[in-house]
N, C-alpha and C positions, 0 to 999 in steps of 0.2 A: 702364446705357447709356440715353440718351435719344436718339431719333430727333426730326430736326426737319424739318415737314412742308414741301414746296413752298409757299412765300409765297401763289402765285396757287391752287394746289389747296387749301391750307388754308380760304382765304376762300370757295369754296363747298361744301368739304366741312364746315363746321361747321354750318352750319344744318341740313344733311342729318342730321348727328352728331344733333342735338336730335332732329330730326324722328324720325330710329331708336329714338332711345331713350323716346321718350314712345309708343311703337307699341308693341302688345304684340310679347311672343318667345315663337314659337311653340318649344313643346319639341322637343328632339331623338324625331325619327324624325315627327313633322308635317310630312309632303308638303304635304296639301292646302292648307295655311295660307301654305304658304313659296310654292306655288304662286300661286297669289291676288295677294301681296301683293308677290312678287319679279318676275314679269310682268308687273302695272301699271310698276313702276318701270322696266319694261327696255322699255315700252312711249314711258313720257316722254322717256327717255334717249333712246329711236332719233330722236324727232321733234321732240329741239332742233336738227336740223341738216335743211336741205332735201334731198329727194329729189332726186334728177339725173331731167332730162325724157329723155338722151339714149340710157336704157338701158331696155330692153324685156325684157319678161320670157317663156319660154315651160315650161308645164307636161308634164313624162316621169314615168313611174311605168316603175319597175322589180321583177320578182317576187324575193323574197327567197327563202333556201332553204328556209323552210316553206311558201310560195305566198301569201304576206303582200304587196300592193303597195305598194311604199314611194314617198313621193313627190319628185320630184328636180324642183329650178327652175330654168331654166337662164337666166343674167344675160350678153346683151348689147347691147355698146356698138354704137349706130349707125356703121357704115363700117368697123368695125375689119376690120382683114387677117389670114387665115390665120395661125395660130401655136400658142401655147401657150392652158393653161388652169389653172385650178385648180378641186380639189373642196374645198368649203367646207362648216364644220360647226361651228353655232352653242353658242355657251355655254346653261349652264344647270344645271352642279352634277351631269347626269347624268339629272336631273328635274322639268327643267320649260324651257320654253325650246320656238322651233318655227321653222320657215323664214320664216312670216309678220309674226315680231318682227323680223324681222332681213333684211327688205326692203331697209330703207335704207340700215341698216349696209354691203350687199354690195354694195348699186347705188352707194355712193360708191365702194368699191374699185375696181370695175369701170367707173366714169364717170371715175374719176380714172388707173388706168395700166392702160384699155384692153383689157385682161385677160379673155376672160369667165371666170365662174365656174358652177359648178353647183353646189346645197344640196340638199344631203340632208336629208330632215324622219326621222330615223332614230326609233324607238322610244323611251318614255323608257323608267324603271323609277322604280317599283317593282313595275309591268305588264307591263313586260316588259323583268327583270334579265339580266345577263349569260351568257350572250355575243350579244343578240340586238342591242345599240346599236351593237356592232364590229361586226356581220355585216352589216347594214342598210347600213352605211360602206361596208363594204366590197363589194357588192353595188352600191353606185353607182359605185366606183370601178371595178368591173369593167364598168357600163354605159358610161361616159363614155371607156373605152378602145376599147369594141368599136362606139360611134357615131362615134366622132372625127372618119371621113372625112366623113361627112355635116354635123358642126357645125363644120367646116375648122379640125379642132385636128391639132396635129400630136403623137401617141402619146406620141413621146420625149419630151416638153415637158409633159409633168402634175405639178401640183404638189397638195401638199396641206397645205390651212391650216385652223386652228379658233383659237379664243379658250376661255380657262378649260375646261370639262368637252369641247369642241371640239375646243381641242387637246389633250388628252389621248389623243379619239381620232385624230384625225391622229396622234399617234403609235402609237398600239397599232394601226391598219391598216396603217401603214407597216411595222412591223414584222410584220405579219401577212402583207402582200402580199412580204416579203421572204423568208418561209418557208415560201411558198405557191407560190412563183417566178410571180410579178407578180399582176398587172399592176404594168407598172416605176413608179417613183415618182421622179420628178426633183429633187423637194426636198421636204424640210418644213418649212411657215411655221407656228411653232409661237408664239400670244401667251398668255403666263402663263400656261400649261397645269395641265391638273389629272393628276398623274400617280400619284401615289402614296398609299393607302389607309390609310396608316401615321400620318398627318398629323394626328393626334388630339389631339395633348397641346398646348393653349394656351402659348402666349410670352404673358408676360406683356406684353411690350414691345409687340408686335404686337396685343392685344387691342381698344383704344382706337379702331383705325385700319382693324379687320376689316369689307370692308363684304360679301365672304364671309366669314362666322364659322365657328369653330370646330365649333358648332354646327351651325352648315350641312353643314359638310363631313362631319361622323359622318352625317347624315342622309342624302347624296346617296350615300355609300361605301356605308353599310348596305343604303341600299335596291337599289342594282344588283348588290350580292356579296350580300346576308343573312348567315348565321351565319358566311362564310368571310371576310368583311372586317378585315384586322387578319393573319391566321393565313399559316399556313406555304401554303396550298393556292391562290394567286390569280393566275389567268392574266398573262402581260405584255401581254397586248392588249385586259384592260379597265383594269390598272394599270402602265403600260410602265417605272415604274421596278422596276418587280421583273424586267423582264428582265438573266438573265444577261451574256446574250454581245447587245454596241450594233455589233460590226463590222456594213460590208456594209451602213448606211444609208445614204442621199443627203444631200447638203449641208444642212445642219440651219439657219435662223433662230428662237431663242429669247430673249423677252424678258420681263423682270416687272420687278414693284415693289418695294423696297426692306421697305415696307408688307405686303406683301401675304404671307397663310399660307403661301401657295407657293412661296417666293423658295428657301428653303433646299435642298427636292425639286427646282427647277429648275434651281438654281446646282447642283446634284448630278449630273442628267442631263447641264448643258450639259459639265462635266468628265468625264464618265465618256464621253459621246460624242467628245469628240477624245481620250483618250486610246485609244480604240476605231480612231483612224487616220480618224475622220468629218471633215470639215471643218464647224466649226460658228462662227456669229456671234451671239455673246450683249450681251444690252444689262441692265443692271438701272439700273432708273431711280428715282435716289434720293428718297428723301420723296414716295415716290407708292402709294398701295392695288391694289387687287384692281380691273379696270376702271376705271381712271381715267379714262382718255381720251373713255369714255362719259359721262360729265358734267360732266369739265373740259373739255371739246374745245379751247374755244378758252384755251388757255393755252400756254407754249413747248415743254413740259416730251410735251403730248399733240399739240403740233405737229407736234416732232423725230421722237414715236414713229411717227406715222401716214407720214411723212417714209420714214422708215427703212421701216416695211411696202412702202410703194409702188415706194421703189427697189430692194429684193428682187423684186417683182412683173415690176419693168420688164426685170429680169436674166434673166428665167425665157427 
């Protein structure tokens, strides 16, 4: 099978391509390197697109269940009216990644359909593994339910979204807060999420095009499970495809990349979620990687997608 890449993504993901491969590769289970070198990039990515002037930002801390304060930012739009909101939680493989890369990233969501959001700056691992990155989640979801009246969000209207290790946990607190009986969760905006720990064994097809690699992914899995990564014993709510029983979630949006290591586990969840009686809207977008739209932005392909976020947002 050959895959054939987006015309306009190809043309700036080659140079990238070079640029990857003339960079060393950190080996599997090197945080600190991945760290370093994959935060710079997530740094240039945020600040090819401008910040929105019209959104403001204000800093909450919440005590987790060890008496850990975790930090929550809350993103809003000048003039917006009472309504809904979302909790938001940045990619990063599980290990690396923070609220403060992902300024812009939120403030255009929130500058663009209105929306506010709140980020969670959740713990990473391999400092601190599981279950402390869902609990931290979920620990803001329980804030952001029990302030609502004061940030004029209306309870029933909380949604919850992340990107790549993000969404992952947007889903395993969803499904945590569903077993927990609440706080309710009104949807989940789930983009190319990282769900499944299983995800080891390289597609040859997809390696070319991995701008999370394979490599990556043994690293971020290991470091937040250690020896239980892989095996019979791993919680759904640090790796939500391993949950059982998907009844009894809220309306699901899931999208990925054709490209991307994760298409297979997602097109997996998005099936086994409507089978489950969920209602879910999936998108796989062809000839496109892991984060595209972070450095293709302006192309059709990262238009349509951002497109498609926005008007989930605006349904909420």
């Amino acid at each position: 099978m050959t895959f054939t890449v987006d015309p306009q993504v190809a043309a700036i993901l080659a140079p990238m391509a070079e640029a990857m491969a003339a960079a060393p590769h950190p080996a599997v289970g090197d945080v600190a390197t991945r760290r370093v070198a994959l935060e710079a990039m997530m740094a240039e990515t945020a600040a090819l697109q401008p910040t929105p002037a019209d959104v403001t930002t204000t800093d909450f801390h919440a005590v987790a269940g060890d008496g850990t304060k975790v930090l929550l930012r809350w993103y809003t739009k000048e003039g917006a009216a009472p309504g809904p909101a979302v909790l938001y939680l940045h990619g990063g493989g599980m290990i690396l990644g923070s609220v403060a890369l992902y300024d812009a990233p939120i403030a255009r969501y929130v500058s663009a359909s209105g929306v506010p959001m709140l980020a969670v700056d959740y713990r990473l691992a391999p400092e601190h593994p599981d279950p402390t990155p869902v609990e931290d989640v979920y620990t803001g979801l329980r804030w952001l339910h029990d302030h609502a009246a004061e940030l004029g969000v209306d309870p029933a209207r909380i949604a919850v979204m992340g990107d790549s290790a993000g969404g992952g946990l947007a889903a395993g607190v969803t499904l945590l807060a569903r077993d927990r009986g609440g706080p309710a969760v009104a949807r989940q905006i789930l983009v190319f999420p990282m769900l499944d720990d299983r995800t080891t064994t390289p597609d040859p097809e997809l390696v070319p095009f991995a701008t999370w690699t394979y490599e990556d992914n043994v690293t971020g899995w290991s470091a937040l499970l250690g020896a239980r990564a892989g095996g019979p014993d791993v919680s759904p709510y640090a790796a939500a495809a391993r949950a059982a029983d998907l009844s009894g979630l809220p309306p699901t949006y899931l999208e990925v990349g054709q490209l991307d290591i994760f298409r297979d586990e997602d097109l997996d969840y998005a099936r086994r979620l409507g089978a489950a009686g969920v209602d879910v809207e999936f998108h796989l977008h062809p000839g496109v990687p892991h984060e595209f739209e972070t450095f293709a932005w302006d192309t059709g392909v990262a238009r349509r997608a951002v497109a498609d976020r926005l008007r989930v947002l605006g349904s909420l």
